[in-house]
KOLLUM-579437 format. One record per residue (C-alpha): x, y, z; residue number from 0. Coordinates in steps of 0.05 Angstrom, whole numbers. Each point is the difference from the previous one (the first is absolute). Example, Ala and Ser with C-alpha at 12.3 -4.5 7.8 and 13.67 -1.06 7.14 Angstrom:
2
{gukol {246, -90, 156}, 0}
{gukol {27, 69, -13}, 1}
This chain:
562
{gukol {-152, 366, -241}, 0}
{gukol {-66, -36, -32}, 1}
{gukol {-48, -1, 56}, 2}
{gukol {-52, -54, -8}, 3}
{gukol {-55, -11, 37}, 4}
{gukol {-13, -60, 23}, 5}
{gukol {-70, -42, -28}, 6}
{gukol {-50, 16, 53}, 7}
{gukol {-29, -49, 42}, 8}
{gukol {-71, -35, -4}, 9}
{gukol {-49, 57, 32}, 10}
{gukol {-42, -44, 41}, 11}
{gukol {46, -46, 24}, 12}
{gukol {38, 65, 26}, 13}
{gukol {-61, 25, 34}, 14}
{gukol {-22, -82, 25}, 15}
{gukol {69, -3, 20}, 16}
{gukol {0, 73, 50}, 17}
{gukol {-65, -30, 31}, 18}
{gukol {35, -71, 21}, 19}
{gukol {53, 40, 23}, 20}
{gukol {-28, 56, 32}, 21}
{gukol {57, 49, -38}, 22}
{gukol {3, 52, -47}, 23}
{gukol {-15, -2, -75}, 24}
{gukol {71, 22, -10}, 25}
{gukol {26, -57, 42}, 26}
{gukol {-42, -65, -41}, 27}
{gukol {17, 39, -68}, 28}
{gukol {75, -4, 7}, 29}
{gukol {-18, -81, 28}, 30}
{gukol {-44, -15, -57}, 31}
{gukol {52, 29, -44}, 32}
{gukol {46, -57, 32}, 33}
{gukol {-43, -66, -10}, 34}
{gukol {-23, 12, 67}, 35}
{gukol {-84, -7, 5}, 36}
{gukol {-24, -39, 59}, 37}
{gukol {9, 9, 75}, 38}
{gukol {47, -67, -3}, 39}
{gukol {41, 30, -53}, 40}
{gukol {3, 71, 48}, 41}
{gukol {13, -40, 61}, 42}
{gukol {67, -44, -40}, 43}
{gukol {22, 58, -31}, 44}
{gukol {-9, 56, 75}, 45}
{gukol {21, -62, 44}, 46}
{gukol {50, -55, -28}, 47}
{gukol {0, -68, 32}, 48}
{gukol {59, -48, 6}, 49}
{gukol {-65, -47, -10}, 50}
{gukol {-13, 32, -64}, 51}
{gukol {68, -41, -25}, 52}
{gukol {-6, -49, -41}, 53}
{gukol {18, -81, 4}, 54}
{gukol {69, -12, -21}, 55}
{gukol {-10, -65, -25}, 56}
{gukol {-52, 33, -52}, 57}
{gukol {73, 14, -29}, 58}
{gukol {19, -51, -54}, 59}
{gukol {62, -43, 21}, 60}
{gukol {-12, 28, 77}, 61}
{gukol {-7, -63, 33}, 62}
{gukol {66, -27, -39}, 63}
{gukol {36, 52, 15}, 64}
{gukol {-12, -9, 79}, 65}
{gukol {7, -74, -1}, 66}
{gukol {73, 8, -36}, 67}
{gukol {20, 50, 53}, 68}
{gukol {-29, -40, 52}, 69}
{gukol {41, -65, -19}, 70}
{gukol {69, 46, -7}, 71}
{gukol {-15, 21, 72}, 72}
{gukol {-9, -71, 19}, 73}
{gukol {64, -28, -35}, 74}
{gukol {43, 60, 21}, 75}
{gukol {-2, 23, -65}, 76}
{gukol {43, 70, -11}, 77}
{gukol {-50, 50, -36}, 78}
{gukol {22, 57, -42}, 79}
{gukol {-51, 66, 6}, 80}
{gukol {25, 33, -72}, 81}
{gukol {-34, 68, -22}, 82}
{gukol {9, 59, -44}, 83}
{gukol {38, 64, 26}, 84}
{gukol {-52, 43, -8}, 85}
{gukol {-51, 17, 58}, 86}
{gukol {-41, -52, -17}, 87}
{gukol {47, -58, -2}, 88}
{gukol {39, 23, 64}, 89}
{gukol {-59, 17, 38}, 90}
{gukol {-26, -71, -19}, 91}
{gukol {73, -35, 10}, 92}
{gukol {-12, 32, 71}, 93}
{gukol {-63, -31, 14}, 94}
{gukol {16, -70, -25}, 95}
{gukol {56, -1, 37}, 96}
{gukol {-12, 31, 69}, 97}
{gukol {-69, -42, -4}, 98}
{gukol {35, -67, -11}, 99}
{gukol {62, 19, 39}, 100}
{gukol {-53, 6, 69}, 101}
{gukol {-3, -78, -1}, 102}
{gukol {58, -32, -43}, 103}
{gukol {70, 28, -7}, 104}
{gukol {25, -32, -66}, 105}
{gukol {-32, 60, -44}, 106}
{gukol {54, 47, -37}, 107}
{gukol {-15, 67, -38}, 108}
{gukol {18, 10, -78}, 109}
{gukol {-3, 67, -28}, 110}
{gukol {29, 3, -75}, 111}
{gukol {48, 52, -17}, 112}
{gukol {-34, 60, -44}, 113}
{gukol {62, 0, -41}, 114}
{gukol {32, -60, -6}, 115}
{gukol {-61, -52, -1}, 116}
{gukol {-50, 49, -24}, 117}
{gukol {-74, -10, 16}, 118}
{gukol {-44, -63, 28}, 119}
{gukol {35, -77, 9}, 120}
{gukol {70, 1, -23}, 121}
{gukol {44, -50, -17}, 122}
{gukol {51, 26, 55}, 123}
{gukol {-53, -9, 56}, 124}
{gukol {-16, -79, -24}, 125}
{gukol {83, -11, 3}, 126}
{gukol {2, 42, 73}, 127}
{gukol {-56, -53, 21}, 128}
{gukol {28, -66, -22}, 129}
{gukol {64, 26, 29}, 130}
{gukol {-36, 9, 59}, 131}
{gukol {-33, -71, 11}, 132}
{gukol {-76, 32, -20}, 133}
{gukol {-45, -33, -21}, 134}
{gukol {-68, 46, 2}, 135}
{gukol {1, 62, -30}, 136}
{gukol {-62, 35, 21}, 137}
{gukol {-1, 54, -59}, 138}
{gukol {-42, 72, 11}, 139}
{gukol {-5, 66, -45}, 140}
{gukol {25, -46, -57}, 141}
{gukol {4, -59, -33}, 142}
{gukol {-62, -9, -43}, 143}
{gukol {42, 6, -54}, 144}
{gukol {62, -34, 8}, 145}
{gukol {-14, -68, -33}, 146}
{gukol {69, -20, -17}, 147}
{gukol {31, 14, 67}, 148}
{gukol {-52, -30, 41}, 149}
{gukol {17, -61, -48}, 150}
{gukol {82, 10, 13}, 151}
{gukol {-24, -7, 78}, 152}
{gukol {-36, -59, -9}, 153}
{gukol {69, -35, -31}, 154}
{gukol {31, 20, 69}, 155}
{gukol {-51, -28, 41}, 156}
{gukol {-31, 61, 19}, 157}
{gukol {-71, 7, 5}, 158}
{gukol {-39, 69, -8}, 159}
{gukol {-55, 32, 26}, 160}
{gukol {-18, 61, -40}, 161}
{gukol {-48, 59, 28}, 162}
{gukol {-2, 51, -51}, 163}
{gukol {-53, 58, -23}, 164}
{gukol {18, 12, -69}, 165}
{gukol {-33, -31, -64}, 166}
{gukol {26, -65, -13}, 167}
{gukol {20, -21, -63}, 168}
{gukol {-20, -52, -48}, 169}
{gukol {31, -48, 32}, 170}
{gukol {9, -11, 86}, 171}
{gukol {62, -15, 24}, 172}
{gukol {15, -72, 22}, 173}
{gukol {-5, 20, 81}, 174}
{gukol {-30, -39, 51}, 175}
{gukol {-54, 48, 7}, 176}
{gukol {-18, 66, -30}, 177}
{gukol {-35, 55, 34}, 178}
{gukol {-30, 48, -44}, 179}
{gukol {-76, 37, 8}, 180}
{gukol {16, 12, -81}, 181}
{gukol {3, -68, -22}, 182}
{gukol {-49, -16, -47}, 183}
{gukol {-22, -66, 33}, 184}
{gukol {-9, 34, 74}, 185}
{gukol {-60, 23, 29}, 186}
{gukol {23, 36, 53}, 187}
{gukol {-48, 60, 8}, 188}
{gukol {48, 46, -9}, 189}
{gukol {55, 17, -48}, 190}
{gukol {32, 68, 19}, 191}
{gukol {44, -31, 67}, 192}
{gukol {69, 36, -4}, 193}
{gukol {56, -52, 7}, 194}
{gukol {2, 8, 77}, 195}
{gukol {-66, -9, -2}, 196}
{gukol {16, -74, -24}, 197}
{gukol {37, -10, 44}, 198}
{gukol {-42, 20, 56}, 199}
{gukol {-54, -51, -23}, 200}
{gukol {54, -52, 0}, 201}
{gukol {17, 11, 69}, 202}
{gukol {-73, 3, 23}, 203}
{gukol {-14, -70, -30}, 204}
{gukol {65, -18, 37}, 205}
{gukol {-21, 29, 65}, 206}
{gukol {-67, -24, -12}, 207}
{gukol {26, -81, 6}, 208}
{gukol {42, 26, 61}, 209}
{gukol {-66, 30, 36}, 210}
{gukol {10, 68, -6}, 211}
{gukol {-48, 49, -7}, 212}
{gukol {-2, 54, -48}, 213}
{gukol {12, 50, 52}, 214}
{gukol {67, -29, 16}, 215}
{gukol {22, 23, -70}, 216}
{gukol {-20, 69, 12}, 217}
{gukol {76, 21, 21}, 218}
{gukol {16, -26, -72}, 219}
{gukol {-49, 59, -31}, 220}
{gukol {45, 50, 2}, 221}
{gukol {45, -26, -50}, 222}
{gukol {-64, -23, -40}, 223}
{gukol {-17, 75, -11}, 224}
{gukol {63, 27, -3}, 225}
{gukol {10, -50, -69}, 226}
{gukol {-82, 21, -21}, 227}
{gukol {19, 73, -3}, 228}
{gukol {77, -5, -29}, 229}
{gukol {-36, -44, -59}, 230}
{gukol {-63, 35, -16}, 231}
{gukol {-39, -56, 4}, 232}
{gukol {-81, 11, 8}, 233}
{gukol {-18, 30, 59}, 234}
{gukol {-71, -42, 3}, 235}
{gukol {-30, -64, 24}, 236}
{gukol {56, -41, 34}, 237}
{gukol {53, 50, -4}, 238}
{gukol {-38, 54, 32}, 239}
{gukol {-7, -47, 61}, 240}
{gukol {73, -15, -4}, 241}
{gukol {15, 73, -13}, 242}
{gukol {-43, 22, 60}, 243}
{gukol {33, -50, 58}, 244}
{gukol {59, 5, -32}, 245}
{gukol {4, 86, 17}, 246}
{gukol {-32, -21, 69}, 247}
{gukol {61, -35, 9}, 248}
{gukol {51, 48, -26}, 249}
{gukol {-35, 57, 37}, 250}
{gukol {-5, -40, 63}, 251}
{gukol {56, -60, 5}, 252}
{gukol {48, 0, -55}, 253}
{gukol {46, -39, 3}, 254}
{gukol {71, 27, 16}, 255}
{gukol {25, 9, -68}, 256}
{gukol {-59, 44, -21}, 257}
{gukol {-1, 30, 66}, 258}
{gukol {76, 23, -12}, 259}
{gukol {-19, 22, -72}, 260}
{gukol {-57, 47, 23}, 261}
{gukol {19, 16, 68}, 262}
{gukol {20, 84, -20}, 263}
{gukol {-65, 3, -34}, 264}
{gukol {-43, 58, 32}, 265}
{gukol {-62, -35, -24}, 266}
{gukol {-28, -38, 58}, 267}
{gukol {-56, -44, -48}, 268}
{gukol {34, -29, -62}, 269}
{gukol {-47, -5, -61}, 270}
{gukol {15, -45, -67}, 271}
{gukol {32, 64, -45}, 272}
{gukol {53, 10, 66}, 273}
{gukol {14, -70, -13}, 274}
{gukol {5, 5, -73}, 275}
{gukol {45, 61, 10}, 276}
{gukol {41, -5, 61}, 277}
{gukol {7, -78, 14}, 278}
{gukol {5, -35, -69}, 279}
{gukol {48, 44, -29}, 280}
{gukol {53, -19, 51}, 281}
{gukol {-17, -63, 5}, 282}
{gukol {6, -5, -78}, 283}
{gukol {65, 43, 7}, 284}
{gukol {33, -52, 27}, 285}
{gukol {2, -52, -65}, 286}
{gukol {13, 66, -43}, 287}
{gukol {57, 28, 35}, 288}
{gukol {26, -70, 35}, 289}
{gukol {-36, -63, 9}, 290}
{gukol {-68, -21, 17}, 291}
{gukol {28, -41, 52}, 292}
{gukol {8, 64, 44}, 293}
{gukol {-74, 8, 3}, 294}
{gukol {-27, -65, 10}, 295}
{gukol {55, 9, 71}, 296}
{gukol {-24, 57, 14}, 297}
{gukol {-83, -25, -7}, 298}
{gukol {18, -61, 46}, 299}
{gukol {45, 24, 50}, 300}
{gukol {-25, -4, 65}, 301}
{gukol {40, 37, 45}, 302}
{gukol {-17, 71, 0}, 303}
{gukol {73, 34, 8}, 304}
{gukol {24, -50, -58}, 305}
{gukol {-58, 25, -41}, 306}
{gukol {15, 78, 2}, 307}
{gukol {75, -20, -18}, 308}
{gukol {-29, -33, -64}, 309}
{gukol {-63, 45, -19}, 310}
{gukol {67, 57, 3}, 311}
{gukol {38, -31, -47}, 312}
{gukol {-62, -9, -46}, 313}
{gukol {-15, 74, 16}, 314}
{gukol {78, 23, -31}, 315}
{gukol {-26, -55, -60}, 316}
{gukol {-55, 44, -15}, 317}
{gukol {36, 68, 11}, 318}
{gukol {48, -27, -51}, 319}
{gukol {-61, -18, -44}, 320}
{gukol {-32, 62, 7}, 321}
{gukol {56, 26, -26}, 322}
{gukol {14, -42, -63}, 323}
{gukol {-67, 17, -25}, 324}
{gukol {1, 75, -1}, 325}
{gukol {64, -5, -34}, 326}
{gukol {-25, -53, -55}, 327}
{gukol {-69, 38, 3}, 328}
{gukol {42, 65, -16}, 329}
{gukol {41, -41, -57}, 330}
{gukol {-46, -21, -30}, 331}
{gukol {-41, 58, -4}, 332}
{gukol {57, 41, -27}, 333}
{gukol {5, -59, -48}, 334}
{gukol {-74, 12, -26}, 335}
{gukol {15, 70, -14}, 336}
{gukol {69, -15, -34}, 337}
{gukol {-34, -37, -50}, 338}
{gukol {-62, 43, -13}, 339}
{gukol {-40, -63, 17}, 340}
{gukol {-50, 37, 44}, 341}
{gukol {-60, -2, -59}, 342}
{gukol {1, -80, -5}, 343}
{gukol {-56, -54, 20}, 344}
{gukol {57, -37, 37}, 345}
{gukol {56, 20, 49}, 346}
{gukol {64, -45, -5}, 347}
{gukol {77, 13, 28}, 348}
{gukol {61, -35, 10}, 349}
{gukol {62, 12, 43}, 350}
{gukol {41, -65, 7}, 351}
{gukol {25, 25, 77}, 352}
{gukol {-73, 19, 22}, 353}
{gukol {-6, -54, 63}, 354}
{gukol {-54, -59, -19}, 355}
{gukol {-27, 16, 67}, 356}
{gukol {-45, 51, -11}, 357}
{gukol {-11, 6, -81}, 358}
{gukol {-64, -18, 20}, 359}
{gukol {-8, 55, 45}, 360}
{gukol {27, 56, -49}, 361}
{gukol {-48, -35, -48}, 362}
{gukol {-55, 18, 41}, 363}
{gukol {28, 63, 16}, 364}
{gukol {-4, 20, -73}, 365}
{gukol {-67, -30, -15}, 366}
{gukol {-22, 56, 44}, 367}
{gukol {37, 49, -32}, 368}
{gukol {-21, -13, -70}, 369}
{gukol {-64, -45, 13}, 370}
{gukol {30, -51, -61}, 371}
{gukol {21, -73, -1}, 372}
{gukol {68, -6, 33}, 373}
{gukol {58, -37, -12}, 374}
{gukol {69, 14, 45}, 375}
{gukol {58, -45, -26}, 376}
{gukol {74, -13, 39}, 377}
{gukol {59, -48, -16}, 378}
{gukol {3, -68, 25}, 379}
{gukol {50, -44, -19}, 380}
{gukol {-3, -7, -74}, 381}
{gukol {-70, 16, -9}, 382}
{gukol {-37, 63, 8}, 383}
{gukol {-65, -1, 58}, 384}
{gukol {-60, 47, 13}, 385}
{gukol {-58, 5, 41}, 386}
{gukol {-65, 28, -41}, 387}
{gukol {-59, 30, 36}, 388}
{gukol {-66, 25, -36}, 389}
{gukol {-56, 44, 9}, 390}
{gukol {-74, -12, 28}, 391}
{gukol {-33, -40, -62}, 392}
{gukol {60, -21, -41}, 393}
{gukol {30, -71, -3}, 394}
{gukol {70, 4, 9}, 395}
{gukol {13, -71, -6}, 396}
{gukol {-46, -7, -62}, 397}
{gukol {49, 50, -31}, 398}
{gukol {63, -34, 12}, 399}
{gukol {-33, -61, -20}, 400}
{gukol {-8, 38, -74}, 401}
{gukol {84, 17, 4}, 402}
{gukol {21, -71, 10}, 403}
{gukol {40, -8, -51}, 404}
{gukol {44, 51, 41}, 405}
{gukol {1, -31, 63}, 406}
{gukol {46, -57, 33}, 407}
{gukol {-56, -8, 60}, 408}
{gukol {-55, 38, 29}, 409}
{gukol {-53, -15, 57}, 410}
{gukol {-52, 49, 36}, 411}
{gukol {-70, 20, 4}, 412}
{gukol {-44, 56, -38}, 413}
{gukol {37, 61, 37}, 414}
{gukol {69, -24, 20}, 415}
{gukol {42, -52, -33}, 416}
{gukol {81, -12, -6}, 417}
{gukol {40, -24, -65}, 418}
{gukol {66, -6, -19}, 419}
{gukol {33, -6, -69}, 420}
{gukol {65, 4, -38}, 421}
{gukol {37, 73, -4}, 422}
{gukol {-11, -2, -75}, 423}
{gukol {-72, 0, 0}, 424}
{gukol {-18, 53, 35}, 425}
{gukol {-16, 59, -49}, 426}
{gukol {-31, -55, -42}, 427}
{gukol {-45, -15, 62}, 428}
{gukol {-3, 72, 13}, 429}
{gukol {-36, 19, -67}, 430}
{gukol {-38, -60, 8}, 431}
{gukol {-38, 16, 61}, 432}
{gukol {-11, 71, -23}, 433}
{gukol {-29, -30, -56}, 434}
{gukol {-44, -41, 33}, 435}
{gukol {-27, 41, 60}, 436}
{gukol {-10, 57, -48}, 437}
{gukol {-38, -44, -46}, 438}
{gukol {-45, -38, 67}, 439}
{gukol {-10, 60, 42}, 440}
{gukol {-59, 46, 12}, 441}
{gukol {24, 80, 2}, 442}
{gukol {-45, 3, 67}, 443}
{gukol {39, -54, 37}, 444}
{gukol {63, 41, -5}, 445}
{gukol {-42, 56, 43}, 446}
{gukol {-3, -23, 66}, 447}
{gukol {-65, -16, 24}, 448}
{gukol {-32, 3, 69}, 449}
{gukol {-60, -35, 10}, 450}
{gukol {-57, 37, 51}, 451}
{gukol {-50, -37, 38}, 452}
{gukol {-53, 56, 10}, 453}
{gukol {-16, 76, 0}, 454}
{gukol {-14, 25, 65}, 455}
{gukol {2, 69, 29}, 456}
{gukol {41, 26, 51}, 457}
{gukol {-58, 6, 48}, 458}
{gukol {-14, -88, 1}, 459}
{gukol {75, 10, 30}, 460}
{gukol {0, -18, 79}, 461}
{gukol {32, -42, 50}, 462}
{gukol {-62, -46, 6}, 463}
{gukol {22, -9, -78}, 464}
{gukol {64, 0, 8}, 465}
{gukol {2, -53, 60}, 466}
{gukol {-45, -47, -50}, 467}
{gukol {58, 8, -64}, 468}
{gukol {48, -19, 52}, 469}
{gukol {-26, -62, 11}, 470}
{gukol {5, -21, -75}, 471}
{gukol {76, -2, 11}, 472}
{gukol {45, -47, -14}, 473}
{gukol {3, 47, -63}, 474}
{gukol {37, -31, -65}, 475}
{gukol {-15, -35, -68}, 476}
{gukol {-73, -25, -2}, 477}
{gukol {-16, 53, 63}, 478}
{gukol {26, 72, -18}, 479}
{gukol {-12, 45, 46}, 480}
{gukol {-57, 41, -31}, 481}
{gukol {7, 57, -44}, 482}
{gukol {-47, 63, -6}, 483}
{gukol {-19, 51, -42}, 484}
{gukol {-20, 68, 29}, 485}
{gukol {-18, 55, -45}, 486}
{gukol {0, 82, 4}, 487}
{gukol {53, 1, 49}, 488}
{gukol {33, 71, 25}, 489}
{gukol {67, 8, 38}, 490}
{gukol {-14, 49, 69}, 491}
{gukol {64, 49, -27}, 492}
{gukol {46, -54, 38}, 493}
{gukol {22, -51, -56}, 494}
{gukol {66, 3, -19}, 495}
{gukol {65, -45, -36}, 496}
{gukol {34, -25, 66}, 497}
{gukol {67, -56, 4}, 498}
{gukol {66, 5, -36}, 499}
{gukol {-13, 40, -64}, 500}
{gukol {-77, 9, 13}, 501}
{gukol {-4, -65, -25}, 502}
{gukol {-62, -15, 44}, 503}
{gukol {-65, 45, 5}, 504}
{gukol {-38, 4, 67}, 505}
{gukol {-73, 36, -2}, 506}
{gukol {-50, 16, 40}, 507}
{gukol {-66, -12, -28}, 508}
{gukol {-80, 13, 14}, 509}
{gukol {-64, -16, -54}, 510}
{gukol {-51, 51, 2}, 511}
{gukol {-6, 10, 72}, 512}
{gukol {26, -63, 31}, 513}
{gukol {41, -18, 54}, 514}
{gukol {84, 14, -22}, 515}
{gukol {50, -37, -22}, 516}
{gukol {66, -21, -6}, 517}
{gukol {31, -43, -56}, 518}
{gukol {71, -13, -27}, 519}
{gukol {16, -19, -65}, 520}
{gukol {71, -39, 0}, 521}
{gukol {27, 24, -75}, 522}
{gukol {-49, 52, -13}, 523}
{gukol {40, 56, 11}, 524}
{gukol {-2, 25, -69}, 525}
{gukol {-78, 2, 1}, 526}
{gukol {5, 54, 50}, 527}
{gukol {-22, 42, -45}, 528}
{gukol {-67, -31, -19}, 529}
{gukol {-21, 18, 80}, 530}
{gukol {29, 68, 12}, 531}
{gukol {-52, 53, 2}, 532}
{gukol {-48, -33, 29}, 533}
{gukol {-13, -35, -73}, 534}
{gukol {-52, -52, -8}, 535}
{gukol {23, -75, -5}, 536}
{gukol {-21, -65, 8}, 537}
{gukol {50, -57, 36}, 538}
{gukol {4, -76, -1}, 539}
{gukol {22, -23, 67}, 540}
{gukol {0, -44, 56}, 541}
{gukol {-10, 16, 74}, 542}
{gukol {50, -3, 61}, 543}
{gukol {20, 23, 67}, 544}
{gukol {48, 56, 17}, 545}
{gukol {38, -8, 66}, 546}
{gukol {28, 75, 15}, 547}
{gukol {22, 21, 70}, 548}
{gukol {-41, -52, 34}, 549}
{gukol {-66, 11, -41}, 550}
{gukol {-29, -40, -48}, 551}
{gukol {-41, 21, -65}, 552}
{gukol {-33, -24, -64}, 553}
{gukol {38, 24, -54}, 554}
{gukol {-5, -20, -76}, 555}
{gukol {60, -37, -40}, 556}
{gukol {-5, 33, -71}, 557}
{gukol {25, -43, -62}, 558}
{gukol {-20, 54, -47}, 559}
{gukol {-41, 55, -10}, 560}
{gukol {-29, 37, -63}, 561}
């Protein structure tokens, strides 16, 4: 790994900072470091308010929005919650839906099929709702986008509104309203809402006409965070609130479905990487392995027995995914080696049986591995499809953008994107993105890089500390959890490679004469041997507890030492 340290913080506002505060130096560095420099930002940032949430009808198109759903309600209008079958679209299908549903009943659910109907508004789900007598489509996750079948719609009398997160295009679609913080011509205050996180503000300007307070959407949080974490969204101004309530909730009054998903779980407090790790992938196993439908029953079922049957069939889902991706991940790794490919700028394979649901997962899989734009391809229909994934600092997207020529259709972001293109293109596009990554990329952003906030020594470690770095959780994009640097480490004599294979190290460490210890390094097995012998080393880390046999320590989590 490149370790780079961070740019460090004005000096006096640090120190003007530890005297409003009445902390440690440490403490206002690692705040400073964040944008954060007055008491008012300290007391937002330690103690989110639900009155720290902005206006809704600061949103453009908010107030047209309400009034169209408003007037369906009034003329018995049925409504038609559509989203995409990822985490994000289901978790925000969910919400739409079990919000409306708790004062009109004409509201139906639309999920599109991953495989049949592909991403975002399909022509298939317009045809379901003029079959159906719709005529609102309230649109979330997607739509920004879909110009022409937004306009099909509008032929069969069916109005949309459309709450999306993504960048629009240069042209909106024709919908009765269109929510998005990333339109050009809104000044909403701010731009990095997930596409649940639409939707929330929808229903808050909804509730808002209806006399509700903000608290009474509180019990609506927990699918809000649940779609922050799964999309990687900021973790700062408004979505930190969100975030923050929205683990309350989880942690303290989930509702059934996320109660049935996380009901074995040892861990009595739930924090935003359990919910990265243990809810979203089974909620997003559901659209991979069978249909997004499954989870948007399972997030607004309210009977609890009902709820466990559903959150275990999405369980076996996600055993069967977890299974489908070692074997890919194992294909295609072979596949690599086959072809003596491992010395490229770029990593691309094809299998035409690999299963669509979880080519990007294996992509990301061997991003890790071989720290390189990704691309995994798989057979659909007469075409050939792939999900790419890049590394920290390249532009994916830009990349494909250069292969065009290649490509049927492609859509993304910087570090994942999706394309599809005819069978006989595909070494042609092959060579082509070698050609152009290798010509666009540094050398140093194919080393992966970890960014450190500060050097500290292992003495400035205690649980007054450690009780303060706590509270800068939710951790995620925009709000790592903080990184050090300690130098001139020694292992006591009890380090050693521990897990299957010695893949992992575990150490036990002291500076000069300071207080021990512990640290495990997931993945550094093989560095065992830059410890042993009580050898010098230095160690970027961050710090966490270690519950053993009813105790609790400080222990470090190494990413790498040298």
């Amino acid at each position: 790994m490149r370790w780079k340290k961070k740019t460090p913080p004005d000096r006096l506002a640090v120190t003007q900072l530890a005297k409003e505060l009445e902390v440690d130096e440490l403490i206002t560095y690692l705040l400073v470091q964040r944008g954060i420099s007055s008491f008012e930002d300290a007391r937002r940032f330690f103690r989110p308010s639900l009155n720290d949430l902005h206006d809704p009808f600061s949103m453009k198109d908010m107030d047209r929005a309400v009034e169209r759903i408003e007037n369906a309600v009034a003329r018995g209008e049925r409504i038609l919650v559509y989203g995409d079958y990822d985490v994000d679209g289901t978790t925000s299908v969910a919400l739409m839906s079990s919000y409306l549903r708790s004062f009109y009943s004409e509201v139906d659910t639309y999920i599109p099929d991953r495989y049949s109907e592909g991403y975002g508004i399909s022509y298939q789900g317009i045809d379901y709702a003029s079959d159906n007598g719709i005529s609102l489509v309230i649109a979330l996750d997607c739509g920004i986008k879909a110009v022409d079948k937004i306009a099909y719609a509008s032929t069969k009398g069916i109005d949309f509104v459309v709450c999306d997160h993504h960048r629009p295009g240069t042209e909106l679609p024709p919908a009765v309203a269109v929510l998005d913080p990333k339109r050009q011509d809104c000044n909403y205050p701010y731009d990095e809402l997930c596409g649940c996180g639409v939707g929330f503000k929808l229903i808050q300007a909804l509730a808002s006409r209806k006399g509700q307070t903000i608290e009474s959407m509180i019990p609506y949080l927990d699918l809000v965070a649940t779609a922050i974490g799964a999309d990687i969204v900021p973790i700062t101004g408004e979505n930190r609130v969100l975030a923050h309530f929205g683990l309350k909730q989880i942690n303290h009054s989930p509702r059934p479905g996320i109660k049935a998903l996380i009901h074995s779980l040892e861990k009595k407090q739930l924090n935003i990487t359990d919910v990265v790790f243990v809810i979203a992938p089974r909620i997003n196993a559901a659209g991979r392995i069978k249909h997004g439908l499954h989870a948007v029953e399972l997030l607004t079922e309210t009977d609890t027995e009902q709820a466990k049957t559903f959150a275990a069939e999405i369980e076996q889902f996600n055993q069967d995914r977890k299974q489908l991706d070692r074997n890919i991940t194992e294909e295609a790794l072979q596949q690599i080696l086959e072809q003596g490919e491992e010395n490229r700028h770029t990593t691309v394979v094809y299998h035409e049986n690999w299963h669509k649901g979880v080519i990007g997962i294996v992509a990301s899989r061997l991003t890790e591995t071989y720290y390189r734009p990704t691309l995994v391809f798989t057979k659909t229909g007469d075409k050939l499809a792939a999900s790419a994934r890049s590394v920290k600092g390249f532009d994916v997207y830009n990349a494909l953008e250069q292969c065009s020529e290649y490509i049927e259709q492609f859509g993304g972001h910087k570090y994942a994107a999706g394309l599809t293109l005819l069978p006989e293109q595909y070494e042609n596009f092959k060579q082509q993105f070698e050609t152009v990554v290798s010509q666009t990329i540094s050398p140093e952003l194919l080393i992966p890089e970890i960014s450190v906030d500060m050097q500290i020594s292992l003495g400035d470690i205690n649980p007054k500390f450690y009780r303060i770095l706590k509270q800068f959780a939710p951790f995620g994009p925009g709000n790592p959890a903080p990184v050090f640097l300690t130098e001139n480490l020694k292992d006591t004599g009890y380090g050693k490679p521990v897990g299957e294979n010695g893949k992992h190290l575990k150490v036990s460490v002291r500076q000069g004469n300071s207080d021990i210890f512990g640290g495990v390094g997931f993945n550094l097995g093989d560095k065992y041997s830059l410890v042993k012998g009580g050898k010098s080393f230095d160690a970027v880390y961050s710090i966490d507890e270690n519950h053993w046999n009813g105790s609790v320590s400080l222990q470090l989590k190494l990413y790498d030492i040298k």
